[in-house]
C-alpha positions as CSV (number, residue, x, y, z in Angstrom):
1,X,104.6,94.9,105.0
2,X,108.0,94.2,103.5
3,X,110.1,97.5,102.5
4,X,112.3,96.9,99.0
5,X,115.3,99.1,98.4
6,X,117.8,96.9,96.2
7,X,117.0,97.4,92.8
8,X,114.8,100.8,93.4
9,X,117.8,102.7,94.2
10,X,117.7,103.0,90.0
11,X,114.1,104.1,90.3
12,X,114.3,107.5,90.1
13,X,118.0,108.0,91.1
14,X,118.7,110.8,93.5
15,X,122.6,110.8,92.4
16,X,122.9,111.6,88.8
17,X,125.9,109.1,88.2
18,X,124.7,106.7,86.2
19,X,121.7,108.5,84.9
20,X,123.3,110.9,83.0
21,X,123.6,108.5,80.5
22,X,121.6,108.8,77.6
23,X,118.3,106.4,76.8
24,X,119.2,103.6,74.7
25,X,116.3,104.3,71.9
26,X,113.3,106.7,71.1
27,X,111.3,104.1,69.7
28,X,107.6,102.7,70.6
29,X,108.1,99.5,72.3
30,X,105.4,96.9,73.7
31,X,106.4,94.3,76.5
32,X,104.3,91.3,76.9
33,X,105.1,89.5,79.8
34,X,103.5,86.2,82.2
35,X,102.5,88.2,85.4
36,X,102.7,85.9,88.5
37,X,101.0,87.0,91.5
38,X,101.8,85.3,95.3
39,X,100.8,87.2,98.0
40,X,97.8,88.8,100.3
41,X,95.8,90.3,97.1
42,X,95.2,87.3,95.7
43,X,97.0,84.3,93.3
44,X,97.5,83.4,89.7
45,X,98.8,84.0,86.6
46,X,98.3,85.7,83.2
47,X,99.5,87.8,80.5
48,X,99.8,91.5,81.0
49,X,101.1,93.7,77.9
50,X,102.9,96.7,78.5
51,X,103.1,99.3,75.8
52,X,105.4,102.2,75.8
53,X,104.9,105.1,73.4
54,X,107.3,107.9,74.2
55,X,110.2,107.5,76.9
56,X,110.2,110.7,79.2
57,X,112.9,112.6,79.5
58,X,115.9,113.7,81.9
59,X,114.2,116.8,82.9
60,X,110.9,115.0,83.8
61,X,112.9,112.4,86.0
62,X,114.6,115.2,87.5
63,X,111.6,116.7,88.1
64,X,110.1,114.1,89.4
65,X,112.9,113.4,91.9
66,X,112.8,117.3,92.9
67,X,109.4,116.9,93.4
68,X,109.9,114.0,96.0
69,X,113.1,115.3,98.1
70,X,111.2,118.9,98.3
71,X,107.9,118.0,98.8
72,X,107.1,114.7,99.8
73,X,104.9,111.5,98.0
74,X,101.7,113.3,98.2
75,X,102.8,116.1,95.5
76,X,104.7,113.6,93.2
77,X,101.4,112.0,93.2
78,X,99.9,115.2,92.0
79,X,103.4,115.7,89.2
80,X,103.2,112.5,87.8
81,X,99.5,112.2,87.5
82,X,99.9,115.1,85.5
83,X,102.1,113.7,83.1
84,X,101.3,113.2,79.4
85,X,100.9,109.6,79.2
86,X,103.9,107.6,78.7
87,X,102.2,104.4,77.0
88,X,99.8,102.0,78.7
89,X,99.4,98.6,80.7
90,X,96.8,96.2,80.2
91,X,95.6,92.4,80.4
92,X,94.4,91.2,77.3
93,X,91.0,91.0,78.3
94,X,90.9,94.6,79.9
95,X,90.9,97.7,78.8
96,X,94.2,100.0,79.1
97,X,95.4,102.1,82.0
98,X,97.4,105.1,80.8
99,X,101.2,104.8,82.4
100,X,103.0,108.6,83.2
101,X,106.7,108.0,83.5
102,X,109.4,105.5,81.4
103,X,112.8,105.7,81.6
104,X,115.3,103.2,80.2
105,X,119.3,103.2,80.8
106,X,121.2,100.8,79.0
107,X,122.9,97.6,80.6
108,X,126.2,96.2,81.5
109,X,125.4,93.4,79.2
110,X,123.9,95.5,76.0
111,X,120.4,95.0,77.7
112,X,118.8,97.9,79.4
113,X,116.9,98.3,82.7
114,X,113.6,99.9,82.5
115,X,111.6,101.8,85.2
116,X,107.6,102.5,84.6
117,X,105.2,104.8,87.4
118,X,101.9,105.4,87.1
119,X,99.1,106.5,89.7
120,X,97.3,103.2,90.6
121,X,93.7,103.4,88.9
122,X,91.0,104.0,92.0
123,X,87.6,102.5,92.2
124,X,84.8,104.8,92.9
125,X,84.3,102.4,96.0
126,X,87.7,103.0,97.1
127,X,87.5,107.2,96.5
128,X,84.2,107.3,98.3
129,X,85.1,104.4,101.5
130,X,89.0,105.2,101.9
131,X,90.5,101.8,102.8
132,X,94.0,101.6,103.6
133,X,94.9,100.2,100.5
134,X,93.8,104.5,99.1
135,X,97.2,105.3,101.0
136,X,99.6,103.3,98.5
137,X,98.8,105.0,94.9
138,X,101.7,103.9,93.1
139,X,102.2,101.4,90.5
140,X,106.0,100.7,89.5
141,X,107.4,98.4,87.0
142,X,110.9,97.3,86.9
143,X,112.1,95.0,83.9
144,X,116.0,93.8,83.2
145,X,115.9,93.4,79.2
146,X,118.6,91.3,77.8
147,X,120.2,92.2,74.1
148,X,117.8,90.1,72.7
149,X,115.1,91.5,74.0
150,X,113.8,89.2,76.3
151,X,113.7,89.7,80.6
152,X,112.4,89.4,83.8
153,X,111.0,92.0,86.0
154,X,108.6,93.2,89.1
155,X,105.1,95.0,89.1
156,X,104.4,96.5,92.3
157,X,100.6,97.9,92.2
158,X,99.3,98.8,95.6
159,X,103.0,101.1,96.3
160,X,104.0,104.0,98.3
161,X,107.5,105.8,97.4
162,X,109.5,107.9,100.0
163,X,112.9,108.9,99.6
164,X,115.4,108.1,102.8
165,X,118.4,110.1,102.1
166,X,119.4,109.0,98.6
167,X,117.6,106.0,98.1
168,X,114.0,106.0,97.3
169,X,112.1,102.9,98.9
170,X,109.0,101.3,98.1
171,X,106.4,100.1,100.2
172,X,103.7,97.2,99.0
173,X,100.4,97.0,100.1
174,X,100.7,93.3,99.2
175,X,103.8,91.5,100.9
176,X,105.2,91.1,97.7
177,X,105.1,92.5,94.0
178,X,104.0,90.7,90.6
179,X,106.9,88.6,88.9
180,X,106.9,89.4,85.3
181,X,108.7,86.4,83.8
182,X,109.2,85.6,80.0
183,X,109.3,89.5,79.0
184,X,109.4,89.9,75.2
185,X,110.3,92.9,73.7
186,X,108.9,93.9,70.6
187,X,109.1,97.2,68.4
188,X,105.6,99.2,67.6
189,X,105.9,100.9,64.1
């Protein structure tokens, strides 16, 4: 299994540098995006749509960084599944998953950089048998968002998240996450 750090350092930051800045815009928001999928779960492609209705706060991302340094992935778990939902994530031929946690900072370039978590929905088969897979319950999405609304991002769906020091890593089940090419960027009124 291949550990990522690079771009999750910005995941839930653990130095408040360049998150004290303020979200770019309040607004509902949906993403649609091609998902491409290489690795041990299976491959293929298809559209997955991505809708955000309310963009959580400092204090929950705080909170949910405190939560992690002070008591370990196992109780973030628990934090974030309580969460009022964020917006949700679905193919179009499915039905929605609710996502708990959407923060946006804005870009060098006048784009922003978006970070969505959510617990990864579980099977009745999977509660009841426990395969390995039951010990990564994390879904993350990372998107880069242009001025114009358009991007490029990761969906990791089978993830654990620990923090080393400042920098909070992820670990995929699969040996590598979703690309999530051709993002568009459209407001929800």
């Amino acid at each position: 299994m291949r550990k990522q750090i690079a771009s999750v350092v910005f995941i839930l930051a653990v130095t408040a540098s360049s998150w004290v800045l303020a979200q770019s815009s309040g607004a509902k928001e949906e993403f649609n995006a091609i998902a491409i999928v290489n690795n041990n779960l299976g491959s293929g492609a298809g559209r997955v749509i991505i809708r955000v209705n309310r963009w959580s706060s400092d204090a929950e991302r705080t909170r949910l960084v405190n939560t992690l340094l002070e008591k370990g992935p196992e109780k973030l778990l628990d934090v974030l599944s309580g969460n009022k939902s964020a917006g949700t994530i679905r193919t179009p031929d499915s039905l929605a998953y609710d996502l708990r946690y959407a923060h946006q900072v804005p870009g060098e370039d006048g784009g922003r950089r978006i970070v969505i978590a959510t617990d990864r929905p579980v099977s009745f088969w999977e509660a009841r048998n426990q395969p390995r897979i039951s010990t990564y319950p994390f879904t993350v999405i990372q998107m880069q968002i242009d001025r114009d609304g358009k991007g490029r991002g990761t969906l990791s769906y089978a993830t654990k998240i620990a923090a080393k020091g400042n920098v909070i890593e992820l670990e995929n089940f699969a040996t590598s996450p979703v690309m999530l090419n051709n993002i568009e960027a459209k407001p929800v009124h």
